[in-house]
C-alpha positions in Angstrom: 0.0 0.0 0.0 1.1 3.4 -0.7 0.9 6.5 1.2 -1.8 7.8 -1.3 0.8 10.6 -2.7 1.1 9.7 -6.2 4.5 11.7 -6.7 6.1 10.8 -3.8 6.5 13.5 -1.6 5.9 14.1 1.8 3.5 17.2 2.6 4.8 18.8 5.9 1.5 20.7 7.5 4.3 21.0 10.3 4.2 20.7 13.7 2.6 21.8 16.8 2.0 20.7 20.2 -1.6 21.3 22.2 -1.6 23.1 25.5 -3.3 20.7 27.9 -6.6 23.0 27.6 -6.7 22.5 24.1 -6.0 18.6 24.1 -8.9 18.3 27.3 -10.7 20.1 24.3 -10.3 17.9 21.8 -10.9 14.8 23.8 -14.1 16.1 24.8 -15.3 17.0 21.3 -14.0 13.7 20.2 -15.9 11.6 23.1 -19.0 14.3 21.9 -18.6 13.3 18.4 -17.3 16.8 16.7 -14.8 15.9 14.4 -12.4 18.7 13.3 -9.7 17.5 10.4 -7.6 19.6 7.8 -9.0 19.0 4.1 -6.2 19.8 1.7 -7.1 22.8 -1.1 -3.7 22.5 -2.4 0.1 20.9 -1.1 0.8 23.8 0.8 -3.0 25.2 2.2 -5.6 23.1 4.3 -8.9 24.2 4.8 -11.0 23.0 8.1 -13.8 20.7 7.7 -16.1 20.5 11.1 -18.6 17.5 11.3 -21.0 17.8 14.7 -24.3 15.7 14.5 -23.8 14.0 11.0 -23.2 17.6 9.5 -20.1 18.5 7.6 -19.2 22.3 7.8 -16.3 23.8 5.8 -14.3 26.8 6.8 -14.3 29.6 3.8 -10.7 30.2 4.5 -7.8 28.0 4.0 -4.6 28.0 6.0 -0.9 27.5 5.9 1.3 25.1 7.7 1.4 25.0 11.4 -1.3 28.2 11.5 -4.0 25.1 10.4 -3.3 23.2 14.0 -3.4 26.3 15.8 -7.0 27.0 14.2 -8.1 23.1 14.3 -8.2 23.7 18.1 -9.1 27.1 18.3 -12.0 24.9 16.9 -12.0 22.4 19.4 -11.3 24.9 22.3 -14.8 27.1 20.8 -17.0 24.2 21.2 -15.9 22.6 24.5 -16.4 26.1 26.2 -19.9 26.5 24.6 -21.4 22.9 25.1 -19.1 21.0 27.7 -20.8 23.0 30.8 -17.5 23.1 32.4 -17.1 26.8 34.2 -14.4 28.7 32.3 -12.0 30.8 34.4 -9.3 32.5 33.1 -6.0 31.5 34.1 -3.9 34.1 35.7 0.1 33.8 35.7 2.0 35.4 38.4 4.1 37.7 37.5 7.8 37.7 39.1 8.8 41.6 40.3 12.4 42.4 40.6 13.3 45.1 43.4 14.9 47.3 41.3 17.8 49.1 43.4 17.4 52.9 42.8 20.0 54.1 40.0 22.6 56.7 41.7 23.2 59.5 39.9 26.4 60.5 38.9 27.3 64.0 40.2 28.0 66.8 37.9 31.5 68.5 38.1 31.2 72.1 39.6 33.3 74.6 37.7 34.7 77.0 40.2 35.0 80.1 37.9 35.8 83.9 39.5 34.6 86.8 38.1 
């Protein structure tokens, strides 16, 4: 069996790794049967083909490499928020402050002139 690429070479939609909201996400759309895949419009742009409830759905725009994941879950992340039921709350880094010493100023040289 072949890889279904007649010419023989490899199409690179590149790579990206899901934050572990995003891949909750998609487990819970998969386990909820929405199905979000790439569909190729040419070797180098994807477009995104949602299927919820036996309905296919295809995005107007297409997408390049690696900006196609990022949207694929944007996807996913949409849904889960608006049908899972689970409470969204924003998640709030701490920031790190630094003490900043206070900057000396250098003193100005006096010119001692007489008149």
């Amino acid at each position: 069996m072949g890889s279904g690429n007649k010419k023989g070479k490899a199409i690179d939609m590149g790579n990206y790794v899901a934050k572990d909201r995003e891949q909750a996400a998609y487990v819970w759309c998969i386990h909820n049967n929405i199905f979000i895949a790439p569909k190729a419009k040419s070797a180098t742009e994807w477009y995104i083909c949602i299927t919820s409830n036996g309905k296919t759905t295809q995005s107007p725009l297409s997408y390049e490499r690696i900006d196609i994941w990022k949207e694929i879950y944007k996807f996913y992340t949409y849904y889960y928020d608006k049908y899972s039921g689970v409470k969204v709350v924003k998640e709030v880094q701490p920031r790190k402050f630094v003490k900043e010493e206070p900057v000396k100023q250098k003193e100005k040289p006096t010119i001692n002139t007489l008149f």
